[in-house]
C-alpha positions in Angstrom: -7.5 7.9 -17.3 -7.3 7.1 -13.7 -6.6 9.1 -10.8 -3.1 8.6 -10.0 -2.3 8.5 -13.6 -3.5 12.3 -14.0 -1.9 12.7 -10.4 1.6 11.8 -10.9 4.6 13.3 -12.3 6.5 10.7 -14.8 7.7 7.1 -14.1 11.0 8.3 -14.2 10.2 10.2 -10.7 8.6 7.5 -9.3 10.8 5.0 -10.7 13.6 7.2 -8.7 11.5 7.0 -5.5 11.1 3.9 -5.4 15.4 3.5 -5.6 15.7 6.0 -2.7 12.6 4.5 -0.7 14.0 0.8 -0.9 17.4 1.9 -0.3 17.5 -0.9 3.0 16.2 -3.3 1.3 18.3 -3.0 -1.6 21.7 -3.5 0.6 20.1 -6.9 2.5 18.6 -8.6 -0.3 20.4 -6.7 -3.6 23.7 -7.0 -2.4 22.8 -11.6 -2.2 21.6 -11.1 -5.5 24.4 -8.9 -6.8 26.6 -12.0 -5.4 24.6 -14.9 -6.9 23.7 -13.6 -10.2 26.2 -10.9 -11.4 29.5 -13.2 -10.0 29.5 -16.1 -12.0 28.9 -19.8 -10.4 26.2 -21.8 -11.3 23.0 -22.6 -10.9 22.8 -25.7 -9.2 20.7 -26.7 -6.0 23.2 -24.4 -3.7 22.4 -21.3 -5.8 18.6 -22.2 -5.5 18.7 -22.8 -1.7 20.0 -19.2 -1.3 18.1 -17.6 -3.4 15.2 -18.8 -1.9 16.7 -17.9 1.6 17.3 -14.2 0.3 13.7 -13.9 -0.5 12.3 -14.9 2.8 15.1 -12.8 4.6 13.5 -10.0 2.5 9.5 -11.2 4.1 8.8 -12.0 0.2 6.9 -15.1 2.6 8.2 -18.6 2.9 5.4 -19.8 0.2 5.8 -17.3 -2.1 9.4 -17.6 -2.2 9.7 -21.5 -2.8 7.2 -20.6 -5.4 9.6 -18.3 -7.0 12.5 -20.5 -6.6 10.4 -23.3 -8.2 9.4 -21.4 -11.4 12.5 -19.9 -12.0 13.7 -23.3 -12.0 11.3 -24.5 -14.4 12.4 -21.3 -16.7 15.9 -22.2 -16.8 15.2 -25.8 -17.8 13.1 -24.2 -20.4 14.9 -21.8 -21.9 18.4 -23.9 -21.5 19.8 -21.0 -19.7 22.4 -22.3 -17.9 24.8 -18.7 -16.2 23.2 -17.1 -13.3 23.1 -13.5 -15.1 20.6 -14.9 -17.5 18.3 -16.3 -15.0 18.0 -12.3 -13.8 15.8 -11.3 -16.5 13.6 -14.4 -15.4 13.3 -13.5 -11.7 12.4 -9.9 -12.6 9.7 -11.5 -15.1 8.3 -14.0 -12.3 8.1 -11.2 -10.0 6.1 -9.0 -11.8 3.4 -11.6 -13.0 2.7 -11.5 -9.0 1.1 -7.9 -9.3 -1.2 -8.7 -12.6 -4.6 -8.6 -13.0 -6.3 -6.3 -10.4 -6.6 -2.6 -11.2 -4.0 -0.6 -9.1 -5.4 3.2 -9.7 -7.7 4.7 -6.9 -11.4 4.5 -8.3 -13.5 7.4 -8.7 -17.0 8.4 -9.0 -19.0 9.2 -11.8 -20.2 12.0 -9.9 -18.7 13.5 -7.4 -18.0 13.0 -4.5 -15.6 10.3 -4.7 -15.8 8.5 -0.8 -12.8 6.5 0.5 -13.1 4.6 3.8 -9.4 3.7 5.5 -9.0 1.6 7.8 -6.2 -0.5 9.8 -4.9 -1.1 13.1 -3.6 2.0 15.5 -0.2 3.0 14.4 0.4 1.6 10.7 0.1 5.8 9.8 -2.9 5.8 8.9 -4.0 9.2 9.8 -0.8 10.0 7.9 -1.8 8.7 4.8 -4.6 10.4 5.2 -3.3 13.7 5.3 -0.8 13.3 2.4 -3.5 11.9 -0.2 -5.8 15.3 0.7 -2.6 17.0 -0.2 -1.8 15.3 -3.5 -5.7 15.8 -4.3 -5.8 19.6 -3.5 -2.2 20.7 -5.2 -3.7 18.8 -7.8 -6.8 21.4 -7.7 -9.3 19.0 -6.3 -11.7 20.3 -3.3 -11.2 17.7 -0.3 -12.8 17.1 2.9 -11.9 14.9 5.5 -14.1 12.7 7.7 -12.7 12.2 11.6 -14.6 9.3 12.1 -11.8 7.4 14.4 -13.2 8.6 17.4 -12.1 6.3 20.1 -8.5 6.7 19.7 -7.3 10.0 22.4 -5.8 12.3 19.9 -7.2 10.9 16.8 -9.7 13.5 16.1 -6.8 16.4 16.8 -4.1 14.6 14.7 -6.0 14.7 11.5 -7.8 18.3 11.9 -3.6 18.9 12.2 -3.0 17.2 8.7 -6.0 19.3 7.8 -4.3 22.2 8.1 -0.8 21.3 6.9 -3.2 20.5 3.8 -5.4 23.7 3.7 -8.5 20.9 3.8 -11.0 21.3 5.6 -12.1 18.5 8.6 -15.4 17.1 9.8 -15.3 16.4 13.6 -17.3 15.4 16.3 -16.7 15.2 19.9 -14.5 12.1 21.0 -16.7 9.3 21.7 -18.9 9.9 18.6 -21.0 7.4 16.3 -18.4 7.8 13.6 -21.1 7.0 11.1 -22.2 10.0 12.1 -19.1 11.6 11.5 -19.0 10.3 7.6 -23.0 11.4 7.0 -22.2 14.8 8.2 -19.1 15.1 5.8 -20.6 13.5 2.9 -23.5 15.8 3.4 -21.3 18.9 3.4 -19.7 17.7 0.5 -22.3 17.2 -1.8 -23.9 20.8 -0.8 -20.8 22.6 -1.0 -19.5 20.7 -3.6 -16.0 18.8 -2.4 -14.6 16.5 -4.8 -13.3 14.0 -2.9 -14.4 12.6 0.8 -11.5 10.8 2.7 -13.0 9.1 6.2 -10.1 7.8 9.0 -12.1 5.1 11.3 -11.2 3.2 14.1 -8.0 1.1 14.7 -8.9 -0.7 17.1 -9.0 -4.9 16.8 -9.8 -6.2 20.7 -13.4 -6.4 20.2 -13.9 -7.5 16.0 -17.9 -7.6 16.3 -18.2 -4.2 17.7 -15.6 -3.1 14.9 -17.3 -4.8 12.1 -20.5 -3.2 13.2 -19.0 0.3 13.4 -17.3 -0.6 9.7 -20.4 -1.9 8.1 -22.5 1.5 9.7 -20.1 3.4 7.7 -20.0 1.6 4.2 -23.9 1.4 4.7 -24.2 5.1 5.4 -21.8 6.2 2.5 -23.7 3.9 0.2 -26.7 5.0 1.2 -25.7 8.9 0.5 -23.7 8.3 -2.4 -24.4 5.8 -5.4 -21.3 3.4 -5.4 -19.5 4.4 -2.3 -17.5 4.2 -0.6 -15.0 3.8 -3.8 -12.4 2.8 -1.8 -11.9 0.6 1.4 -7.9 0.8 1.2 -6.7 -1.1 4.1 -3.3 0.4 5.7 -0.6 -1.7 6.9 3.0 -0.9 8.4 5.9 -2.6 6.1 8.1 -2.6 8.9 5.7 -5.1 11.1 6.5 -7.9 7.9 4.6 -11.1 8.1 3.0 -9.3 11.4 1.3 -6.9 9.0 -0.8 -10.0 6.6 -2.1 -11.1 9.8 -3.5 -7.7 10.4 -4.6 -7.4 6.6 -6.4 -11.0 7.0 -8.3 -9.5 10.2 -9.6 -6.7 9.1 -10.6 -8.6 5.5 -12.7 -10.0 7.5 -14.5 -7.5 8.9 -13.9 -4.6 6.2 -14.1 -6.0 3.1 -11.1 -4.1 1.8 -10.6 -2.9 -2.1 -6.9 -2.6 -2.3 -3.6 -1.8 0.2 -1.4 1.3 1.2 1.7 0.0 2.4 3.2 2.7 4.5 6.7 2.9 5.8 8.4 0.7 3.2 11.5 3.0 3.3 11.8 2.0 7.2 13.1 -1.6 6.2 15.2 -3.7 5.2 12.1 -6.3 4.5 10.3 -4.5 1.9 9.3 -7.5 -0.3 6.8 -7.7 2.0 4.9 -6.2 -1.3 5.0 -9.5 -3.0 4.1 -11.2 -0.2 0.6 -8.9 0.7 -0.4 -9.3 -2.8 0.2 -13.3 -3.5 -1.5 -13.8 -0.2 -4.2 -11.1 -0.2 -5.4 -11.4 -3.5 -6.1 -7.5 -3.0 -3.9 -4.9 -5.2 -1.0 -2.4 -3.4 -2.0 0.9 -4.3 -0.4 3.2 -2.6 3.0 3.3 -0.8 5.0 5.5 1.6 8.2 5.8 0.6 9.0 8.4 3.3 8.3 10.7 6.0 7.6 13.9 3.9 4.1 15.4 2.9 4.5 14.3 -0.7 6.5 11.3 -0.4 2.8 9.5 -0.6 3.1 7.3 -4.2 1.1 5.1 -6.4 2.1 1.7 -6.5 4.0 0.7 -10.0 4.9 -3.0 -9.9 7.6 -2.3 -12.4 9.2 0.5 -10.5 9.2 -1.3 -7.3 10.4 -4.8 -9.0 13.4 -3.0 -10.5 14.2 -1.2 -7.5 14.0 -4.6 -5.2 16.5 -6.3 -7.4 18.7 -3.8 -8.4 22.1 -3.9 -6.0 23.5 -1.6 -3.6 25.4 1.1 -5.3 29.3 -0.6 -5.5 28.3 -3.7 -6.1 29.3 -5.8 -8.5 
């Protein structure tokens, strides 16, 4: 059983935080929906055109959104279906084939501790994220240590010792301006002598200068690799939702240079473009895994496709 699996609560909770966290998305693009597929017409070339303009008004991507429009097409011809309300079930279907194949549970190691590396661009809330998976982990009853190895960022080092202790987890910290490989070795060190389950390591944001980044990036993978058969576990890459298309340009720089496992989508409850989802993982080819669905310590949540499909269709509350 994976992590989150033994983590979460029920799929009925986080089935009802994805509702409440996609709440702005849900009134942009549920409402078109509501109004092409629940209100009769047909579906001729009109209804296709504005389907695939809700999409893209919802940053589902321009590509990925003619693709939809294209195969749903195909599906009704198929299936002879020839309302709009029983196209729905179709859409939903298409949509979730996007997230299969690729595991979506955090990976763990056979022994611990279990390292994960994040990394991203200044201000996506990564820090943030942080914080609130070493608080799932240790309500959970897991030890947790935390690695401060963005060190060039002012305040980076202070903002996570502070998420430390909103936590109760302890943090690893050098003085601003350290190797940040360092940083990691040192916590990784304390973790396997004092026997922390889990080792969670914030890096550098920074994108002006990709060699020196990649270096820094590649010191630490090699360092935790080194120290720890397998690791680092994780390389989850942290992008903003709110940032839309802005946000895959991000993810396709630091691919490069980080060799990212899988994606924590943060601040998808900020916007009214929250198909952005579909559109990191048709693109990316790398699996969402986490999401923030809000600005509280535990509003942190595994990614579930079916959840978050359902809760991207599904109108506003009063429509028809």
């Amino acid at each position: 059983m994976g992590l989150f699996r033994r983590l979460k609560a029920s799929l009925e909770t986080i089935g009802r935080s994805f509702h409440d966290g996609l709440a702005k998305t849900r009134q942009a693009l549920g409402g078109r929906l509501a109004g092409l597929f629940r209100r009769g017409g047909k579906l001729d070339d009109a209804f296709y055109e504005e389907l695939e303009e809700a999409l893209i008004a919802a940053d589902v991507g321009v590509e990925t959104a003619m693709a939809l429009v294209d195969e749903l097409r195909e599906a009704v011809r198929r299936e002879k279906i020839a309302d709009p309300p029983a196209a729905w079930p179709l859409l939903e279907a298409l949509l979730l084939k996007r997230f299969a194949g690729g595991a979506v549970d955090l990976a763990t190691a056979e022994a611990p501790p279990t390292v994960y590396v994040f990394v991203g661009v200044n201000g996506v809330g990564k820090t943030t994220t942080i914080g609130k998976l070493a608080h799932r982990l240790a309500q959970a009853g897991h030890r947790v240590l935390l690695a401060a190895g963005d060190t060039f960022r002012a305040g980076a080092i202070e903002q996570l010792q502070i998420w430390g202790e909103r936590s109760g987890v302890p943090v690893v910290a050098k003085a601003p301006g350290s190797d940040p490989a360092a940083v990691v070795y040192e916590a990784i060190q304390k973790a396997k002598a004092e026997g922390f389950e889990f080792v969670l390591c914030d890096t550098a944001g920074r994108l002006q200068n990709k060699v020196n980044l990649m270096n820094e990036l590649n010191k630490i993978v090699r360092v935790a690799g080194r120290e720890v058969p397998g690791a680092p576990h994780e390389v989850l890459l942290v992008l903003d939702a709110t940032t839309g298309q802005n946000a895959l340009l991000q993810a396709k720089a630091f691919r490069e240079v980080a060799g990212a496992s899988g994606i924590v989508l943060t601040k998808l409850d900020g916007t009214a473009k929250g198909g952005v989802a579909v559109a990191v993982r048709e693109q990316l080819g790398l699996p969402v895994k986490l999401v923030g669905l809000g600005e509280g310590i535990d509003d942190l949540q595994p990614f579930e496709a079916e959840a978050y499909v359902r809760a991207l269709l599904s109108p506003p509350e009063g429509a028809a």
